[in-house]
N, C-alpha and C positions, 0 to 999 in steps of 0.2 A: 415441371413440378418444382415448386420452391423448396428449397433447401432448411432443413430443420437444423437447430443449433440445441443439444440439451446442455441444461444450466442444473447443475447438484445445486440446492439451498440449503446451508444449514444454519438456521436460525441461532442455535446455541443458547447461552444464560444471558439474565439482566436482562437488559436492554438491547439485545441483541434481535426478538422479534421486535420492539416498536421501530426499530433503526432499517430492518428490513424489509418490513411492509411497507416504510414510506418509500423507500426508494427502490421496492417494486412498482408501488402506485406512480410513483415520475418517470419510469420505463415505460409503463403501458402510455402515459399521458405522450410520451415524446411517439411513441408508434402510432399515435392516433394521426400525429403531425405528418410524420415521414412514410409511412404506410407499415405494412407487415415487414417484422424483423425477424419470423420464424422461431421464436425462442420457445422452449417446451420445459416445463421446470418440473424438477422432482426435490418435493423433500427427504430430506435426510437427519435423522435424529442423533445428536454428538451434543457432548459437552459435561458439566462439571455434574449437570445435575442429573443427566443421563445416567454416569459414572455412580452417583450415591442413590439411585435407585435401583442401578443393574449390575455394577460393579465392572461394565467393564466403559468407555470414552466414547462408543459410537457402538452405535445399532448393525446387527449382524446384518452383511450385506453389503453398507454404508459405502465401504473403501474403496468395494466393485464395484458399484453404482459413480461411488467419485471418477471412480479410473475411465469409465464409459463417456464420462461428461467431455463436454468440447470447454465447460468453465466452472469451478465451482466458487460461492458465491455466500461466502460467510459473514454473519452479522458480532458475535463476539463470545470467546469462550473464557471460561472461568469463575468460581468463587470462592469467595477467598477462604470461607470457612472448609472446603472439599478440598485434601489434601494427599499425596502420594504418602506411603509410608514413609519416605525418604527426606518429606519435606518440600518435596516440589511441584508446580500446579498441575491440574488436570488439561492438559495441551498437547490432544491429537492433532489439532494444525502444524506443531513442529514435526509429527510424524508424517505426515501427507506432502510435507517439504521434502523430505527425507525419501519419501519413498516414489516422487513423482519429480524430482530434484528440480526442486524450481531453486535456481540459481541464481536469478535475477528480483531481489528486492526491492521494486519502484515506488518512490514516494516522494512526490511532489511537494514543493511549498508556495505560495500563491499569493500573493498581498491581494485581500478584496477591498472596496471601500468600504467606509462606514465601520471598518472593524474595529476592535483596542489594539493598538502599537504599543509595542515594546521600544521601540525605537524612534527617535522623535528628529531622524535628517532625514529629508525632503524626499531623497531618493528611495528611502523604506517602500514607495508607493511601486517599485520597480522590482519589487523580488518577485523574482517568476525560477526557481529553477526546480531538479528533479536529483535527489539521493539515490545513487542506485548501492545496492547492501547485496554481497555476495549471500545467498539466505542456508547456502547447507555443508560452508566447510566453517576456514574462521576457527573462533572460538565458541560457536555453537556447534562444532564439530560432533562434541561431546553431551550436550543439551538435547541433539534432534534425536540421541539414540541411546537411550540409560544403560549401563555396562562398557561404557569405552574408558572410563576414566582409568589411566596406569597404576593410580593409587586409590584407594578412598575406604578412609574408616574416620576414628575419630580421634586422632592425631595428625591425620595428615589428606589430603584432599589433592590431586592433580588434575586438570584438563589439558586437552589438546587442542592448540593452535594448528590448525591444518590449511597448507595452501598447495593444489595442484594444477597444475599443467593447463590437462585440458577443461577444466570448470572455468580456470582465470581468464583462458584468452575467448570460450563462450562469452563471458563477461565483458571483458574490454570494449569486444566484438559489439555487444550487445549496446554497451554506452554509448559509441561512436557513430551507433546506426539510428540510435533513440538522439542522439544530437544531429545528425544529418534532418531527421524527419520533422524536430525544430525549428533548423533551420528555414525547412522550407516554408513555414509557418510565421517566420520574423524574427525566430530565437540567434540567437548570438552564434552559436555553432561550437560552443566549446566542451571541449570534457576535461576536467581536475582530477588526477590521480591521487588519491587520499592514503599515507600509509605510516608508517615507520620505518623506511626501508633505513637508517641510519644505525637503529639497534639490531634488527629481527632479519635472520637469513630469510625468513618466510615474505618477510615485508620487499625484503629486495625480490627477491623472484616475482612478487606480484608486482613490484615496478618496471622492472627486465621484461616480462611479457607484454606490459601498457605497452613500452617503445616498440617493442614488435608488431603490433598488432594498430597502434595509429599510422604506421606506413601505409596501409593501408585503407586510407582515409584520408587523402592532401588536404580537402577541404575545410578540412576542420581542426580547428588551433587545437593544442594538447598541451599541459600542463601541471602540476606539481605541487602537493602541500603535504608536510607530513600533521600527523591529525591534531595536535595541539595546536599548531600553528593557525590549522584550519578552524579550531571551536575559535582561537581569537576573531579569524577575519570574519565569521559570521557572523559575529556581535559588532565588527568596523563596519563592514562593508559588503554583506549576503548579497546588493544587486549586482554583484560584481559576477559573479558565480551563474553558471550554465545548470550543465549535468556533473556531476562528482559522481565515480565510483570509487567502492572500498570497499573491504574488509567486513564481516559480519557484526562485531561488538564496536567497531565501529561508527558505522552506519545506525546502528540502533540507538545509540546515543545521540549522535550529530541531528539524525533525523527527527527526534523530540524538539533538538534544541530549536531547530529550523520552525517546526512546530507551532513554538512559545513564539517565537517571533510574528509570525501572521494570523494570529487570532487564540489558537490553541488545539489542543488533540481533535476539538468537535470539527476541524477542519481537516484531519490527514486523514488521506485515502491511501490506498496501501496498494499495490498489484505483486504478485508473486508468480513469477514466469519462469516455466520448463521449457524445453525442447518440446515436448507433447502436451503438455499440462498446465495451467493455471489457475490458481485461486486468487481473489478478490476480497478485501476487507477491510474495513476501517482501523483505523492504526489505535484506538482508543481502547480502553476495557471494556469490561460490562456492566457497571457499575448499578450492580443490584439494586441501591436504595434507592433509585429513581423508574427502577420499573414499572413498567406499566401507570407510570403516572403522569404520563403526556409531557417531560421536562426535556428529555434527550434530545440532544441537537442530531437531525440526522444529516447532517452535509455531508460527515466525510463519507457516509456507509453512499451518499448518493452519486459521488464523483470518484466512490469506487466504482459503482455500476458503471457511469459513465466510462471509464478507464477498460473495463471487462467488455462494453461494445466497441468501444475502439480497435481493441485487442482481437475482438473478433472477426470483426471488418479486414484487419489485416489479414488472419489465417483462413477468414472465407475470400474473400474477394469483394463481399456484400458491402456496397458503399452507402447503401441506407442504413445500416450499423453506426457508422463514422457520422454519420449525417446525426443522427440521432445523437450521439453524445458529445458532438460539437450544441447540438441545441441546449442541452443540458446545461451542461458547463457556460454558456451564455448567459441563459437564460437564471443563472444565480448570480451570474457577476455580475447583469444586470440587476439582478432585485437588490443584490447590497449598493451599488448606484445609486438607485432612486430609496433608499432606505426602506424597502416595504419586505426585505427580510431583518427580522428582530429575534434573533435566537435566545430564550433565556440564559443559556449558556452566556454569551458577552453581555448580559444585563439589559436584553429586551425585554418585551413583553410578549412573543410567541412560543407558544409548546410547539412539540413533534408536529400536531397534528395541522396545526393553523401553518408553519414554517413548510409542510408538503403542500400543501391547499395555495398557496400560493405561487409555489413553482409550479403548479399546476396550471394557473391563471396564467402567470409568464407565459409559459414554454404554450398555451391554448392563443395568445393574442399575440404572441410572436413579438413584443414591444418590450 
């Protein structure tokens, strides 16, 4: 009997169901290809709007149902008008980090053809690499969990910078094994240690565990930027660059910048990886005014999926998983290739809906 995989989906605000339907619809299209993928999906109702009609971020149940999942599978939370009384947004995804400690923040950057460049040397066509964001200490320490702050009224405001042990060397761990599995693929093999360690005792300890823990990996180069250094050479020279790990506030920043460089947010995919658990989602908002009006680019929410059967392939064994979102991922880099993806987002002429219908085609004629 074949092995079933459940998938939590939470559609959430904006634009977050047309971004998910589509790249549900290029899931089932790529299992039509590679055969039964086993996947069983439940919905799960969360988000901003959930919150101003029930008052609380997700539907009694929700968290259980997340935790039972082998993935869950978010399309995008927030708006802007639904606010904490504190001021801050409605984001059960930072709690489900927090409580499922997905500690590895994955977010790829990708030069496709045909996109707009930010950067106009030859080599721009070669930025392929992968941001890894430590996603639950950092200085979202204090962000994943309201009440940790040492201070806070309205004179004065503190967060915590948190870096420990054993999340770090998870992490390092985690870069060195995601640049191994690169490698084998044609990637370069390298991991950049992203930090501060020059000011920040916390930043040195998270350098002091990189060296420890690339011993443990000959194969693969290792090396060094502290993070200013780093926003410049991304603007010099991003093809230069593998896998980079860092720091949370970090990474969240860098990983924008990267971002802007290969198209813009309609293209980041996000993966958020525990020990047991992982979420999936597009690195973009939700950007209510375009709801449901067929404009939202859905790439990234689509090579987030792709990234979530990958992920799964590994923790099942299932190679028709990989198979599949190896097609995916093709099968788009092909269509900006031959120009026949035109997202309006970079000033084509395709909605949501015409930009899936055509991955569809691809990923049906295999060309």
């Amino acid at each position: 009997m074949s092995q079933q995989l459940d998938i939590a989906v939470i559609r959430g605000d904006g634009i977050g169901d047309d971004v998910i339907a589509s790249a549900l619809a290029i899931v089932e299209a790529a299992e039509k290809r590679v055969g039964s993928l086993g996947l069983h999906l439940t919905e799960l109702d969360a988000g901003a709007a959930y919150y101003r009609e029930n008052g609380v971020d997700m539907a009694p149940g929700a968290e259980d149902a997340a935790a039972k999942s082998d993935a869950i599978f978010l399309g995008a939370i927030g708006l802007p008008d639904i606010r904490h009384e504190d001021g801050t947004e409605i984001s059960p995804h930072l709690r489900l980090r927090e409580i499922f400690q997905l500690y590895a923040g994955v977010r790829p950057a990708r030069a496709y053809p045909n996109l707009p460049r930010q950067l106009q040397h030859p080599d721009a066509d070669n930025i392929d690499l992968v941001i890894i964001r430590e996603s639950t200490e950092g200085l979202f320490y204090t962000a994943a969990v309201h009440n940790r702050n040492p201070v806070a009224n309205d004179d004065e405001v503190q967060e915590i910078l948190r870096i420990t042990r054993p999340t770090t060397e998870k992490l390092h761990n985690f870069a060195f094994k995601l640049a191994e599995k690169r490698k084998q693929r044609g990637g370069q093999g390298l991991v950049t240690c992203v930090d501060k360690a020059n000011v920040f005792r916390s930043m040195a300890l998270f350098r002091k565990i990189f060296d420890e823990c690339r011993a443990g990996f000959p194969e693969i180069e290792a090396s060094y930027n502290y993070v200013d250094a780093m926003a410049l050479n991304l603007i010099k020279k991003p093809w230069e660059y593998d896998v980079l790990v860092m720091e949370n506030i970090f990474g969240d920043i860098l990983s924008d910048l990267v971002g802007g460089l290969v198209g813009g947010m309609g293209m980041a995919a996000c993966g958020e990886i525990g020990d047991s658990h992982a979420l999936f989602q597009p690195a973009h908002g939700s950007a209510p005014d375009i709801a449901g009006q067929d404009k939202a680019n859905p790439l990234a929410t689509i090579l987030s999926a792709a990234m979530m059967l990958d992920y799964l392939s590994d923790r099942s064994g299932i190679s028709k998983l990989a198979d599949a979102a190896l097609l995916i991922e093709e099968s788009i880099y092909k269509g900006f290739e031959k120009n026949r993806i035109r997202p309006m987002e970079f000033g084509g002429d395709m909605g949501t809906r015409e930009v899936t219908r055509e991955i569809i085609t691809l990923i049906a004629d295999g060309k």
